[in-house]
PAZAPA-4460 file (N, C-alpha, C; in steps of 0.05 Angstrom, whole numbers, plus 32768, in hexadecimal, padded with zeros to 4 digits):
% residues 259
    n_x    n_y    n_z   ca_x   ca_y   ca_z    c_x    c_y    c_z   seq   type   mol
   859E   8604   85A1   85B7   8600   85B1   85C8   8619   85B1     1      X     A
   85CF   8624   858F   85E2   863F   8599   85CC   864E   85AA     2      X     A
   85B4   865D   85A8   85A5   8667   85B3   85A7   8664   85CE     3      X     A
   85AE   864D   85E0   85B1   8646   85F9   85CB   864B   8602     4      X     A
   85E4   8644   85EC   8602   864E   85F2   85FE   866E   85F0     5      X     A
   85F2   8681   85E7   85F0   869C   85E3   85EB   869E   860A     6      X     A
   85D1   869E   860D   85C1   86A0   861C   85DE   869E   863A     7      X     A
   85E5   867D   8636   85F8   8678   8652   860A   868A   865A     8      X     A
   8619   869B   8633   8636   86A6   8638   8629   86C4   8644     9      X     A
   8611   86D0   8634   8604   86E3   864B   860D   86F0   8660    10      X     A
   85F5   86CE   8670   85F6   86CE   8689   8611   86CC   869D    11      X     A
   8629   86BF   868A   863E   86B8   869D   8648   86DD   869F    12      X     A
   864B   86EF   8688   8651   8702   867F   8647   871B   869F    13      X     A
   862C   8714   869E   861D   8724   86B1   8631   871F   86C3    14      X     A
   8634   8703   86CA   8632   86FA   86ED   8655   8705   86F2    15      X     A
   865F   8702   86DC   867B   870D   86DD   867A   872D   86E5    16      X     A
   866E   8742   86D5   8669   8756   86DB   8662   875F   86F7    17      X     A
   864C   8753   8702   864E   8753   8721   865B   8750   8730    18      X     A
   8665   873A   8730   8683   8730   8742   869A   8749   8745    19      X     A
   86A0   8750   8729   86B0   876B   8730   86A1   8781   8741    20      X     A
   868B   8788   8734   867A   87A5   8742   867E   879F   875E    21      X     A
   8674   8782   8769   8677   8780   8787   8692   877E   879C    22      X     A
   86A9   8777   8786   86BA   877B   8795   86CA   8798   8791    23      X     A
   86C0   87AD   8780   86C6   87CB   877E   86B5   87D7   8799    24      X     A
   86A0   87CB   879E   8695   87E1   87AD   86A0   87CD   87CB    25      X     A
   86AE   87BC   87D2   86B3   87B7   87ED   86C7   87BF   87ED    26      X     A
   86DC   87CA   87DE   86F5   87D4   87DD   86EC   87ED   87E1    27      X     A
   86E0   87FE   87DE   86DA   881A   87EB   86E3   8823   87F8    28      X     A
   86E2   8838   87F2   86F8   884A   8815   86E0   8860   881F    29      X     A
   86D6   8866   8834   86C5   887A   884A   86D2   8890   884B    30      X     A
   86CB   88A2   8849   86D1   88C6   8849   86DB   88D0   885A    31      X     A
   86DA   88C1   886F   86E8   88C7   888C   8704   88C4   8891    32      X     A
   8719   88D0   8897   8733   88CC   888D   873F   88BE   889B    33      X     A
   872E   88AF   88AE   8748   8898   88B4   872F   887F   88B1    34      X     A
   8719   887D   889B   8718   8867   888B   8727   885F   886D    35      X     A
   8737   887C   8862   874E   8889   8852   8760   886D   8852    36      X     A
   8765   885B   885E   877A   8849   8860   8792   8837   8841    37      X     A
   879D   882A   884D   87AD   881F   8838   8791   8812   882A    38      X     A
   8794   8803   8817   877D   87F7   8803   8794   87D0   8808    39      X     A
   8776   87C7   8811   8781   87A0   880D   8792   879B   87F0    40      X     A
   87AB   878D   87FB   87B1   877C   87E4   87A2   8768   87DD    41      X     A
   879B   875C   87F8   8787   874B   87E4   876F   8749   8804    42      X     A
   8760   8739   87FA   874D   8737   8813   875C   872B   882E    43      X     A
   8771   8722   8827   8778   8714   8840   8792   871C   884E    44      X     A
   87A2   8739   883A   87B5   8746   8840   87BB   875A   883D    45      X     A
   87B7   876B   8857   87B5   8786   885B   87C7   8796   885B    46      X     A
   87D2   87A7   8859   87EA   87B9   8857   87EF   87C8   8879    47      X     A
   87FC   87C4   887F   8804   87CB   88A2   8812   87EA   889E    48      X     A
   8809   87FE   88A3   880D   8815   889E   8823   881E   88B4    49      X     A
   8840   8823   88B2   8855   8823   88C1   884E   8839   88C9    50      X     A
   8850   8854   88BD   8858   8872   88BF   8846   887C   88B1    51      X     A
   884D   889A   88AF   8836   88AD   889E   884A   88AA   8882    52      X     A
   8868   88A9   8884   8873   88A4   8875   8872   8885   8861    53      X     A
   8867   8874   886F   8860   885A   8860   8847   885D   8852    54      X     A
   8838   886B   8862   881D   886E   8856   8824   8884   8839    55      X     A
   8829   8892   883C   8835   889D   8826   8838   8891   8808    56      X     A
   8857   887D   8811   885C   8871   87FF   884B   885B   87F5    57      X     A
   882D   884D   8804   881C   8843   87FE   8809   884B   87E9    58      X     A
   8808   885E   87E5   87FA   8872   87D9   87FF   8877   87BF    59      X     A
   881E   887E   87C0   8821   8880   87A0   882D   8862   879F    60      X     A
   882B   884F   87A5   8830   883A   879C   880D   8830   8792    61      X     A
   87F2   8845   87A2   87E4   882F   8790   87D9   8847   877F    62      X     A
   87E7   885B   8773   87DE   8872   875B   87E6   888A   8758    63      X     A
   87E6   8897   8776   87DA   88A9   8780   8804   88BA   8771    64      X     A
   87FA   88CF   8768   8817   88E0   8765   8825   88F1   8782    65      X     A
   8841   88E9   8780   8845   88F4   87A1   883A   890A   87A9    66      X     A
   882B   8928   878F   8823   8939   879D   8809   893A   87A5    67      X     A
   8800   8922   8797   87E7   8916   87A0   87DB   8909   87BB    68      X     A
   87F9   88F7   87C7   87F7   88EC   87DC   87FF   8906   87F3    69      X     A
   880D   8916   87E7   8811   892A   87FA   87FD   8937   8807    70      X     A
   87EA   893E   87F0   87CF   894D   87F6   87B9   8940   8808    71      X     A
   87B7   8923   8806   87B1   8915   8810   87B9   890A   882F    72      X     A
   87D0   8911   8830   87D9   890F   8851   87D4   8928   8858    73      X     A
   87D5   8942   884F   87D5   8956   885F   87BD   895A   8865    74      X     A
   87A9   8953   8852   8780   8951   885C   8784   8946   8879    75      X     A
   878C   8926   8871   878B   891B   888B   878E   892D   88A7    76      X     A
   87A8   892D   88A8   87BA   8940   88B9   87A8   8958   88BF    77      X     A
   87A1   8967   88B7   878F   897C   88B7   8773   8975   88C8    78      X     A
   876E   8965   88C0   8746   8955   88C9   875E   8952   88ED    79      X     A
   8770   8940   88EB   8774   8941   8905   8780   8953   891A    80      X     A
   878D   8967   8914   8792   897F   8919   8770   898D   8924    81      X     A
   875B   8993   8914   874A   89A0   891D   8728   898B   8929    82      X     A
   8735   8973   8934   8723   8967   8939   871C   8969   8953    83      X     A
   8708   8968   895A   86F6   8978   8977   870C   8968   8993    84      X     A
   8717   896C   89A1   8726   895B   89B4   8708   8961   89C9    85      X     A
   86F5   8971   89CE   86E2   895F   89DF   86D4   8953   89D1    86      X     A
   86D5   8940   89C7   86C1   892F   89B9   86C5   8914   89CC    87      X     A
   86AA   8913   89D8   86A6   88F9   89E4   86AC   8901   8A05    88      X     A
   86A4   891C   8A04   86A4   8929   8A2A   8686   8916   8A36    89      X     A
   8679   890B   8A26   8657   88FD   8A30   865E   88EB   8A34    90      X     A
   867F   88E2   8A37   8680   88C1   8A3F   8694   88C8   8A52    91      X     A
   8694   88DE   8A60   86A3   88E5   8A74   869D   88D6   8A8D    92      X     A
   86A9   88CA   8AA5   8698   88C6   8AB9   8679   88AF   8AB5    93      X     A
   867B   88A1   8AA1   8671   8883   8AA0   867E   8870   8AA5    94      X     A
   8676   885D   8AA8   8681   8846   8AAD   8684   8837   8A92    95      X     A
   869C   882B   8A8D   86A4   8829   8A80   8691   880C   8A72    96      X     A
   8681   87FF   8A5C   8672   87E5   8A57   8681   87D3   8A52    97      X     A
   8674   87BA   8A5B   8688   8799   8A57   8698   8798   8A3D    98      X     A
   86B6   8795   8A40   86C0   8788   8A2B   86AC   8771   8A1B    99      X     A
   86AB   8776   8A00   86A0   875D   89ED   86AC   875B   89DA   100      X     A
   86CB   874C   89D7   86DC   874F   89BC   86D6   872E   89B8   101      X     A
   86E3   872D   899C   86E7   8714   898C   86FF   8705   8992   102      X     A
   8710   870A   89A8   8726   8704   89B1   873B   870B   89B7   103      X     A
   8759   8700   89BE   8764   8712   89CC   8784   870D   89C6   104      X     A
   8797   8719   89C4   87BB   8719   89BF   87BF   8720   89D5   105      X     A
   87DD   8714   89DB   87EA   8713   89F2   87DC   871E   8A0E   106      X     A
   87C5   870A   8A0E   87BA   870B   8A28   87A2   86F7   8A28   107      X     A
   879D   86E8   8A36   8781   86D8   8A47   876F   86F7   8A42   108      X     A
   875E   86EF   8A3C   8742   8701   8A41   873F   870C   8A58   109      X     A
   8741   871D   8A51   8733   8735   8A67   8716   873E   8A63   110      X     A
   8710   8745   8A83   86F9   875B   8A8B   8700   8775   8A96   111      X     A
   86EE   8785   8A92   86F3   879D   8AA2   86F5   8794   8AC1   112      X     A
   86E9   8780   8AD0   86EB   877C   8AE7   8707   876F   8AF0   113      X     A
   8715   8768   8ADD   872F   8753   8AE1   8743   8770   8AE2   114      X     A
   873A   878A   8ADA   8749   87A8   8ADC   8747   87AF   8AEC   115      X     A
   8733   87B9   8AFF   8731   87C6   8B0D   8744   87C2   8B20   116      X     A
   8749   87DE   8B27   8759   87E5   8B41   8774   87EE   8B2D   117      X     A
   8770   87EC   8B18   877C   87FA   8AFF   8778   8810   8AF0   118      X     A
   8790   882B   8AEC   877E   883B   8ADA   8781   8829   8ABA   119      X     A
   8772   8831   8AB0   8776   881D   8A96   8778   882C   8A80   120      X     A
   8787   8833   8A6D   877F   883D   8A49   8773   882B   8A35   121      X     A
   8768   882F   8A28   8757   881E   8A19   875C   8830   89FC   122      X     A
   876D   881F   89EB   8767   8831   89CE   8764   881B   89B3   123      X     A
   8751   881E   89AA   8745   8812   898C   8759   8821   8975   124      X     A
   876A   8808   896A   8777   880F   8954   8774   8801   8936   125      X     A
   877C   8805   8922   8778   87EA   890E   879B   87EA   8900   126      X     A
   87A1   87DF   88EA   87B5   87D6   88DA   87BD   87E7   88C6   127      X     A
   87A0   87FB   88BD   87AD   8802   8899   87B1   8826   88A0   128      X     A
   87A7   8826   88BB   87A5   8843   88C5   87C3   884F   88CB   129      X     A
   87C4   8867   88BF   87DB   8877   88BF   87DF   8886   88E5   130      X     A
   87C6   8894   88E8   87BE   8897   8901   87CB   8885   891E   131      X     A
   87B8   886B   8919   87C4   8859   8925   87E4   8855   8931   132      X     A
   87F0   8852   8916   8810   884C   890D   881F   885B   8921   133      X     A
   8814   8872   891C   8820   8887   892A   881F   888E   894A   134      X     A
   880A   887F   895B   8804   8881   896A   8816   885F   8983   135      X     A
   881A   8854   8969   8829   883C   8976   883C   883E   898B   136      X     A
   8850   884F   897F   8863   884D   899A   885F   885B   89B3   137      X     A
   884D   886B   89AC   8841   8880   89C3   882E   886B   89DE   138      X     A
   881D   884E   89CE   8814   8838   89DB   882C   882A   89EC   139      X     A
   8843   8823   89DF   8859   8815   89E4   8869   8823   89FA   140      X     A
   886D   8843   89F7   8879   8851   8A10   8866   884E   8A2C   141      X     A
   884C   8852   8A1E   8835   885B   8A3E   883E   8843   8A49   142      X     A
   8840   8823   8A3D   8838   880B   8A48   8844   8808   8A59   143      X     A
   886E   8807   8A56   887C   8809   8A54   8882   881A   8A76   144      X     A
   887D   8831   8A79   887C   8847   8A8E   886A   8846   8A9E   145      X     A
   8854   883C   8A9F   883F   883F   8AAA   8834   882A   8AB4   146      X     A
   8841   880C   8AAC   882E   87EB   8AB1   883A   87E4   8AC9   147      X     A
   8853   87F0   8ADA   8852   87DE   8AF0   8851   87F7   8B09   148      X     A
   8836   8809   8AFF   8830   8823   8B0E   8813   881D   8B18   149      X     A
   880B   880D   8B03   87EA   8807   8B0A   87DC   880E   8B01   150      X     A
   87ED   8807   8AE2   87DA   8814   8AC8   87D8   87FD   8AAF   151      X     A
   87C3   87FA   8AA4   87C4   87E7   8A95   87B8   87EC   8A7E   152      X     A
   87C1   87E8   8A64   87B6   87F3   8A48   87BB   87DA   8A33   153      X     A
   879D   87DD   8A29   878F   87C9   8A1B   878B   87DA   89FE   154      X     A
   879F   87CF   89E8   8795   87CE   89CE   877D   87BA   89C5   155      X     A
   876D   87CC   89AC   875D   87C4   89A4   875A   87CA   8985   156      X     A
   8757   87A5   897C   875A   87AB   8959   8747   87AA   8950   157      X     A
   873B   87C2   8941   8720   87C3   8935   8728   87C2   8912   158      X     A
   8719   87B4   8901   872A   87B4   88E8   871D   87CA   88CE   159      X     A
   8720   87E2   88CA   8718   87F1   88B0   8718   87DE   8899   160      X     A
   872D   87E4   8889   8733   87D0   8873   871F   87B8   887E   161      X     A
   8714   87AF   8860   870A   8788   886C   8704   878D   8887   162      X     A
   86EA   87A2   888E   86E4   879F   88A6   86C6   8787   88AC   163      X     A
   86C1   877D   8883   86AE   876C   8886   86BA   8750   8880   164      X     A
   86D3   8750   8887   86DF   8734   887D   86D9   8722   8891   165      X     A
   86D9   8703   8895   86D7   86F8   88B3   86EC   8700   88C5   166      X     A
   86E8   86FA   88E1   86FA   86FC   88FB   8717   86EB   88E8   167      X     A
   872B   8700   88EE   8742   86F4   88D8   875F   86FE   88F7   168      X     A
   8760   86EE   8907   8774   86EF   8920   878E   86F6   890F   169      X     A
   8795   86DF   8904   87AE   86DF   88F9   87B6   8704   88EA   170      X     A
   87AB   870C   88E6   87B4   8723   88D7   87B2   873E   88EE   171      X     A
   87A4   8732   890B   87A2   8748   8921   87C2   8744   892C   172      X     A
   87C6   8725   892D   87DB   871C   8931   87F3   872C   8925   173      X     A
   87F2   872F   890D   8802   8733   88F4   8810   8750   8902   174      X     A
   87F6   8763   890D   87FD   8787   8907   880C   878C   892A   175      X     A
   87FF   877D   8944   8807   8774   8958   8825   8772   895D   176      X     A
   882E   8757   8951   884B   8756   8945   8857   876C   893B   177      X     A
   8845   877B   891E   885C   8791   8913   885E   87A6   8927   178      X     A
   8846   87B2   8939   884E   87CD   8946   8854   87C1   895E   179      X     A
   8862   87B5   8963   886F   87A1   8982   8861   87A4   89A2   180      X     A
   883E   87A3   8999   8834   87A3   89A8   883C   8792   89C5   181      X     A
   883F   878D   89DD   8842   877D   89EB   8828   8785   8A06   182      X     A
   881F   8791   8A04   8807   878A   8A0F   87EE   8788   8A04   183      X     A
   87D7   8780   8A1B   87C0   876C   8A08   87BA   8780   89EF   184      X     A
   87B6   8770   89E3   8798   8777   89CD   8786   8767   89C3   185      X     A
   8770   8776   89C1   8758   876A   89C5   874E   876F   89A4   186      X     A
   8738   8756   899D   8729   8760   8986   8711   8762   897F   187      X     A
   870E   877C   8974   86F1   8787   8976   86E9   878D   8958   188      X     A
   86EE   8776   8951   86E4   876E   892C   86C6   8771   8924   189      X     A
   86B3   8773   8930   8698   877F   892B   8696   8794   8938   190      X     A
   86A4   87AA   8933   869F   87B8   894A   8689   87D3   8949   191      X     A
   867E   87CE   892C   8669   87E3   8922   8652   87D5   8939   192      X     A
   865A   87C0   8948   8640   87B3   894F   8643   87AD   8970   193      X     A
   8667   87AE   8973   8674   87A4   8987   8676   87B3   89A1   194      X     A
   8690   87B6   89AA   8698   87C7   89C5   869C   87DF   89B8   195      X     A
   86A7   87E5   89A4   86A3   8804   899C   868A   8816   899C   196      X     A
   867B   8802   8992   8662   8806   8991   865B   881C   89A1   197      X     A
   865A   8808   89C0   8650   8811   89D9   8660   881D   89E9   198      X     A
   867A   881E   89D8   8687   8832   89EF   868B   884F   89E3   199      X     A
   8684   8855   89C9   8689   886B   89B8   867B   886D   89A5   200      X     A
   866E   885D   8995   865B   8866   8977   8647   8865   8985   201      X     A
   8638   886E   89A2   8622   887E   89AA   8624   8898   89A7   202      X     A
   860B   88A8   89A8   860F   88C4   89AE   860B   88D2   8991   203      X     A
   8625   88EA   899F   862A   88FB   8981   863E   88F2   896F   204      X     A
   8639   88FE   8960   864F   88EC   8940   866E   88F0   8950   205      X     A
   867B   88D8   894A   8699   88DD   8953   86AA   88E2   8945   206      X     A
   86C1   88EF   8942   86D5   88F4   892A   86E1   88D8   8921   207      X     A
   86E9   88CE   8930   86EF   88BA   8927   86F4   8898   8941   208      X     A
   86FE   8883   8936   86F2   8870   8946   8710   8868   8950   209      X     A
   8723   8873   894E   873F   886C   895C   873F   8875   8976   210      X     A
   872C   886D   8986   872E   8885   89A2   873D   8871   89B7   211      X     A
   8740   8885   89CD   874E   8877   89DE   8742   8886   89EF   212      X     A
   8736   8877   8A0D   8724   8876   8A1F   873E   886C   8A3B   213      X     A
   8740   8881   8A4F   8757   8878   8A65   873F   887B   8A79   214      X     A
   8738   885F   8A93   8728   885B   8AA1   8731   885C   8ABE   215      X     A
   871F   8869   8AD0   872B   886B   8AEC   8735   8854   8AF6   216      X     A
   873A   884D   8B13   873B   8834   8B1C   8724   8821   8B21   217      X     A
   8710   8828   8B26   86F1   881D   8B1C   86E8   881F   8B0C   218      X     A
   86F0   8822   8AED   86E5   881A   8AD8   86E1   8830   8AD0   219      X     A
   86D6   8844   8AD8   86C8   8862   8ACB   86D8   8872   8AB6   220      X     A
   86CE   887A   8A9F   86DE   8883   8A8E   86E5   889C   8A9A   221      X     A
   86FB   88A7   8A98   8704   88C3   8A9A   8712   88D8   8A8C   222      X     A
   871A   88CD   8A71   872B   88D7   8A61   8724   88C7   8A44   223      X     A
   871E   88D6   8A36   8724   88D0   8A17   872B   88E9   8A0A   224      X     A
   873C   88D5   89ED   8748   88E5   89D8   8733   88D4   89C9   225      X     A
   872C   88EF   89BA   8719   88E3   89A1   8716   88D8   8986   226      X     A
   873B   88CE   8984   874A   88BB   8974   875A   88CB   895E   227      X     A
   8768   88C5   894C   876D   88C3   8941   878F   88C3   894B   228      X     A
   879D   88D6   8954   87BB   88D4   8959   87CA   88DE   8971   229      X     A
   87D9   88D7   8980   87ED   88DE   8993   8808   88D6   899B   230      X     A
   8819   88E3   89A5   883B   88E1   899C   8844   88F1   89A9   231      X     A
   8862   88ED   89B1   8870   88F7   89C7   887B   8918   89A9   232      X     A
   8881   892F   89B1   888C   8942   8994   88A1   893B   8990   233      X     A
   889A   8941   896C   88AD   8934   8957   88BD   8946   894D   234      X     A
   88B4   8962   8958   88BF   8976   8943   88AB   8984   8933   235      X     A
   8892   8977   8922   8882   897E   890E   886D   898E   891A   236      X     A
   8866   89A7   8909   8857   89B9   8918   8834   89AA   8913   237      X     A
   8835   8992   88F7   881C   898F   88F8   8818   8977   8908   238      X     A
   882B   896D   891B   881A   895B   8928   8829   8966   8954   239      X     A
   882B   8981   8954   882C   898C   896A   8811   898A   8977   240      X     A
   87F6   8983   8967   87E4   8980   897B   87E7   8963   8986   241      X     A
   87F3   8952   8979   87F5   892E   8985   8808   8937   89A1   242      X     A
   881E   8946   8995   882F   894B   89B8   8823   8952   89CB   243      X     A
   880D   8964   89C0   87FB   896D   89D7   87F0   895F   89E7   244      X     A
   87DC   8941   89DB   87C9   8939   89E1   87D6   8929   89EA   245      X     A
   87F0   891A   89F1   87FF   8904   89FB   8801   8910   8A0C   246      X     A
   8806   8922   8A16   880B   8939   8A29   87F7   8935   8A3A   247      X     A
   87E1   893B   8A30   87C7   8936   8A40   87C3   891D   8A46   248      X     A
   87C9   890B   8A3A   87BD   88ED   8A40   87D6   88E4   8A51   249      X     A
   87ED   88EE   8A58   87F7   88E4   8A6D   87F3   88F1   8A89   250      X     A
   87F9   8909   8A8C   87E6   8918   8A9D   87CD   890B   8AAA   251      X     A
   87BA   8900   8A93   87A2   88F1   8AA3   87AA   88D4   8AAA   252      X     A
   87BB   88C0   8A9E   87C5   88AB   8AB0   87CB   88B8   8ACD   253      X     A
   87E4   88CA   8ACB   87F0   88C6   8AE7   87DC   88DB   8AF9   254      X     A
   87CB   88E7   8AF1   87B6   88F4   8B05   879E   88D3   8B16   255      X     A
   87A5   88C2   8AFE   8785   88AE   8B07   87A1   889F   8B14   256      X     A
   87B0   8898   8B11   87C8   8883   8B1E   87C7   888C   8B3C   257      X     A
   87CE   88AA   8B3A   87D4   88B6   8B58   87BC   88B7   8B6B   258      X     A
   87A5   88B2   8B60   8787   88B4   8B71   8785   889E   8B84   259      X     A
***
């Protein structure tokens, strides 16, 4: 009998040991700097990344010393500063492939065919992304200026963090609400498998998966940014390339508007 109580406490010992190992390696972070994100409080609550300045303070709240988090934003900042802006010229002039999301905020489902006769922007964002954050109100102005011109722009939540957790609405819901999205968004929660898939993880390697795709009035793509950030200038010399590229991405609205 102790021989059998040995044997059980063991085994319970092992099975304990695993349980941790497996939940160290799903907590992982990807090398790519905007898989870099806040880290889950828990599986079911993600940290909504306001600013580069929130993200910051995320940071050394989970270790990191401020000249640590410093170093660490300016990598970032840097990777996006020198990231290829033609990346993804081979999806120039295609037609854009069927919406296939997991569902939809402030909107009835859409198709690309329920668009047309629309230029359309299309940009894939997530929650823990600093990138993103930053790119919010720049979504909120285009909408804003441009929706009763005959332009229509469709967010899309793809999730980093817990990108293997189930379809979890409520928390697309959650980031929706915080960056005061008011037009649709759509969700593209498998999307290693999904509409990202097929509209951008073909081809050559991409910098990153925050892109934003603006489509003629028949659907055809004509314009992408190859993700990560864009913004009306702030002043800051390291994100004068985001002024740039807003620059450019309105430019190509009101060129496909006026056609």
């Amino acid at each position: 009998m102790k021989q059998a109580n040995n044997l059980l406490g063991e085994f319970l010992a092992l099975a304990l040991c695993a349980a941790i190992l497996s939940c160290s390696a799903h907590g992982s972070n990807d090398q790519n700097p905007e898989m870099n994100h806040a880290k889950a409080d828990t599986v079911k609550n993600y940290v909504i990344i306001k600013s580069w300045e929130h993200q910051r303070e995320v940071l050394v709240a989970e270790g990191d010393s401020e000249t640590k988090a410093d170093a660490k934003i300016e990598k970032w900042l840097t990777s996006m500063s020198s990231m290829d802006r033609n990346a993804g010229d081979d999806r120039i002039g295609v037609q854009a492939p069927p919406f296939q999301f997991d569902g939809w905020i402030n909107s009835e489902p859409l198709t690309l065919e329920d668009l047309k006769g629309k230029v359309v922007l299309v940009r894939w964002f997530t929650d823990t992304c600093p990138f993103c954050a930053s790119s919010a109100p720049a979504l909120r102005q285009l909408y804003e200026e441009y929706a009763d011109q005959g332009f229509a722009l469709v967010g899309v939540y793809h999730p980093k963090a817990g990108r293997d957790d189930p379809l979890d609405v409520a928390r697309v819901q959650r980031v929706v609400e915080a960056r005061d999205f008011k037009f649709p968004v759509a969700i593209d929660w498998d999307w290693r498998n999904g509409t990202l898939k097929e509209w951008w993880l073909t081809g050559p390697k991409r910098p990153a998966t925050s892109v934003t795709f603006i489509l003629d009035k028949s659907g055809v793509i004509q314009f992408i940014h190859p993700g990560m950030e864009y913004h009306e200038d702030n002043g800051s010399e390291q994100h004068a390339m985001c002024a740039n590229d807003m620059s450019r991405i309105r430019a190509a609205i009101e060129s496909l508007i006026a056609e």
